[in-house]
N, C-alpha and C positions, 0 to 999 in steps of 0.2 A: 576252666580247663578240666579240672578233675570231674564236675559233674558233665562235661563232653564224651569224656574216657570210662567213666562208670556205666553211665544209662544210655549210650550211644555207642560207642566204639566197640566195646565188649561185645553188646547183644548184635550188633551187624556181624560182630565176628563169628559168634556161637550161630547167627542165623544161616551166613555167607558157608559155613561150612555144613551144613546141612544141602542149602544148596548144592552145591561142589559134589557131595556125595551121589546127590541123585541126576544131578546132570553128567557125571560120567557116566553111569548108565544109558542114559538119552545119548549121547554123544556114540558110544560104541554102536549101541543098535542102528543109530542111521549109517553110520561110518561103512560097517559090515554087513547091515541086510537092506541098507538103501532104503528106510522106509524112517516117517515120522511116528513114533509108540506111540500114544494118546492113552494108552491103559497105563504107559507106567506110572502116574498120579497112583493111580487103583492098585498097584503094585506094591509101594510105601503106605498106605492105609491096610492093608492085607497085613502087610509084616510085623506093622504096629498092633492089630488085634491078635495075630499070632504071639505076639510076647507078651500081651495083657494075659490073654489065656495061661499062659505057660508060668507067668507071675501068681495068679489064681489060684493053681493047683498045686505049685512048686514052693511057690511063697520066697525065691530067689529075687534078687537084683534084677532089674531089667537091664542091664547090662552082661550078668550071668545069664541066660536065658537069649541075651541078643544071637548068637551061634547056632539056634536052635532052630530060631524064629528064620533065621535065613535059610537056612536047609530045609525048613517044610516051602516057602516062601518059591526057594526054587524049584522044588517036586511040584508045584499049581503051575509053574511057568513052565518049565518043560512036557508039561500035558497039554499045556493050551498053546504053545508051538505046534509041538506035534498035530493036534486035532485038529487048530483052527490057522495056524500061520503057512506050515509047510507045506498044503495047495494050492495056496497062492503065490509060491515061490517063484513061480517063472511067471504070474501074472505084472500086468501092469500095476507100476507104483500104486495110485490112487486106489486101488481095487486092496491093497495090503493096510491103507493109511484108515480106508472106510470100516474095515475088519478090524483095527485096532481100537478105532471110536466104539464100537458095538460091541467088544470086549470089554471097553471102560465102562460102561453101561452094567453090565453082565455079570462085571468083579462086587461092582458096588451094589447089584440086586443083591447079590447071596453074602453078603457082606451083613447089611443090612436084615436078612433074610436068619441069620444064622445068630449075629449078635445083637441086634435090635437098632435103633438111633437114637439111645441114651447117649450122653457125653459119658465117658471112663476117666479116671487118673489108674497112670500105670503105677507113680512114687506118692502117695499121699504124704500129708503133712508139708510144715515148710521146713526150708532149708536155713537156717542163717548165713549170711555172705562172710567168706575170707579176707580180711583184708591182708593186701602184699603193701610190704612197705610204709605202711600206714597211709596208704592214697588210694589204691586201687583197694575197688571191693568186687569180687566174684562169686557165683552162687558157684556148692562142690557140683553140682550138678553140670553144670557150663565149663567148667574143667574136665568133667567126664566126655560134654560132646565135643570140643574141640580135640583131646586127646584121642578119644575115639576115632575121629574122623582122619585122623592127620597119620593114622596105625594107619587105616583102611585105606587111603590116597597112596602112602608108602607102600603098601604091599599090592597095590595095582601096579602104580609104579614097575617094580619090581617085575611084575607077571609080564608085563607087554616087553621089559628093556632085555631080561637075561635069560627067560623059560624059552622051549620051544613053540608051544603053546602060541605064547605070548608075539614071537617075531610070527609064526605065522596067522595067527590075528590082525600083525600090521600092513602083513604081505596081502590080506585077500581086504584087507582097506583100503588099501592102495591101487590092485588092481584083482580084480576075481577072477577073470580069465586066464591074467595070469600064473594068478595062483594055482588055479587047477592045470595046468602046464605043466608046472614044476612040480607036482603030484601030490600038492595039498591035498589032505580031506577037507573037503570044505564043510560038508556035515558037519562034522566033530567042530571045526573051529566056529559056526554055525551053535553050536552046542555048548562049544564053553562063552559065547559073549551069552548068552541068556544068561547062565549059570555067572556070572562077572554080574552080569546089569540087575539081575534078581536081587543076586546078596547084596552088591548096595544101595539099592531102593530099600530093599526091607531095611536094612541098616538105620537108613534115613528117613525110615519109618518112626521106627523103636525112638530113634535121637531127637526126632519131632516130638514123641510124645512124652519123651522122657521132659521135655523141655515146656510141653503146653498139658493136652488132654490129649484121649482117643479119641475119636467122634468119624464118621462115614466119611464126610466131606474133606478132609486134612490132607489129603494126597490129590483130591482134586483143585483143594485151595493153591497150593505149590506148584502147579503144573505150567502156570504162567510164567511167573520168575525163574523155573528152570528150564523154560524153552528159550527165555531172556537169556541164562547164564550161558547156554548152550551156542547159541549165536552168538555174544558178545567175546567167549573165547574160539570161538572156529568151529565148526561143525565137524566132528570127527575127530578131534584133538581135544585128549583126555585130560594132558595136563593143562589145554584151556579151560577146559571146562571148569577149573576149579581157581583158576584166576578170575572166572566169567561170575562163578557163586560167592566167591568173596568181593567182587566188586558191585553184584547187585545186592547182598545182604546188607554193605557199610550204607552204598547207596539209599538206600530203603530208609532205613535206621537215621542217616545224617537229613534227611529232608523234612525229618518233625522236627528238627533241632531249632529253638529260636534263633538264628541266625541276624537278625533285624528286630528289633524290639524286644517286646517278651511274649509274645503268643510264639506258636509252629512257626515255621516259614509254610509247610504242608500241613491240613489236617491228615492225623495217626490214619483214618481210616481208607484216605487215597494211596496209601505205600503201594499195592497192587501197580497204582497206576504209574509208578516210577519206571519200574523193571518193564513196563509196558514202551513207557515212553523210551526206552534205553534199548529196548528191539526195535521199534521200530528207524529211530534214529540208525541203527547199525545194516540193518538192509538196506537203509537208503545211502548212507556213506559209504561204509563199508562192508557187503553183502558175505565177503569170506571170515567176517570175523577179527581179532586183532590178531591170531596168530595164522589168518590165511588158510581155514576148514574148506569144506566142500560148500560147492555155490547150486549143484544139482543132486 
């Protein structure tokens, strides 16, 4: 049981909440501009080389530097709106979804381009594990991102339930028409889901790499399981979304588990194909998701 909780439970939790963070992102942007992101992968790999950098020069925490990394993170995202999203605004769906592939493309040339495709560590050295209680053991590092993540969930939380901002963010998720009726800017709210979904993709950047390496591909590795987490908690419902990344992180994590003798029940290197199997399964059952998202 203890080695179930150690090298299982924990890491689905530290991973589940990674997820969580960047599938609220995903979930806002469809919710409010109706469209599937495919760049936000390239989004989180972005925010992560932004705090490797800022580590580099600064020689701070990547965690001190994470605030930083978001705010450059979101000035790339509100240019590439502006530039490349907001003509297609009144085009047809697929025409915004095609634009966003070609964007994920595009983030990771000058990614690549700028920083090379060496692998990076943002925290070198090892950490030694906590133990609590004398049973559980945790790396500081994995208290950092689960505490981080659970700050950043709360304080979205917060933005969407009691800012104005935030209800009319749910107002034009709900209904856009309506919302410009009642004399929403939709621009501006248009404006702050970018500036929402940026900062926590970058977030879930920095917490990936705080947690593995840098490397190009890290944000398009995750793109999968948080389209998983994103569906599994309802499309367009935020605080699904983070029931969605904790239930395909434990997911993931519980499937190598020897369950039945002593090898895997899964081999380690099929997890991908969990959070796969766990989408498709949910459009076929249930296509709204568990808390009833959008189905168009």
């Amino acid at each position: 049981m203890i080695e179930l909780i150690n090298f299982y439970i924990v890491p689905g939790l530290v991973l589940g909440s990674i997820y969580g963070l960047g599938a609220i992102g995903l979930t806002l942007t469809f919710g409010i501009l109706r469209f599937a992101n495919f760049s936000h992968g390239e989004t989180m790999t972005l925010g992560a080389y932004f705090a490797w950098s800022l580590v580099s020069i600064l020689g701070w925490h990547p965690l001190a530097v994470m605030p930083l990394a978001m705010v450059l993170t979101v000035v790339v995202i509100l240019g590439i709106d502006r530039g490349f999203y907001k003509p297609f605004r009144s085009s047809p769906t697929i025409m915004l979804v095609i634009a966003s592939f070609g964007m994920m493309l595009m983030i990771r040339s000058v990614i690549q381009f700028f920083w090379g495709v060496q692998v990076k560590t943002i925290l070198p050295g090892i950490q030694l594990p906590i133990e609590i209680f004398g049973l559980i053991r945790i790396s500081p590092k994995h208290m950092v991102i689960v505490g981080s993540a659970i700050v950043l969930m709360s304080a979205v939380y917060y933005l969407l339930k009691y800012t104005k901002i935030g209800k009319a963010m749910r107002a034009m998720s709900d209904s856009p028409e309506l919302a410009r009726l009642t004399g929403i800017n939709t621009e501006h709210v248009i404006m702050a889901t970018w500036i929402v979904g940026g900062s926590l993709a970058a977030a879930a950047g920095v917490l990936l790499a705080l947690d593995s390496h840098v490397q190009t591909l890290m944000g398009f590795k995750l793109l999968l399981p948080i389209f998983a987490a994103t569906i599994l908690g309802g499309v367009g419902r935020p605080h699904g979304a983070v029931i969605g990344g904790l239930v395909i992180g434990l997911a993931e994590e519980l499937s190598t588990y020897p369950w039945i003798g002593e090898t895997p029940l899964l081999n380690p290197g099929y997890k991908a194909g969990v959070a796969f199997a766990i989408m498709v399964a949910l459009l076929i059952w249930r296509p709204s998701g568990l808390l009833r998202g959008r189905t168009t």
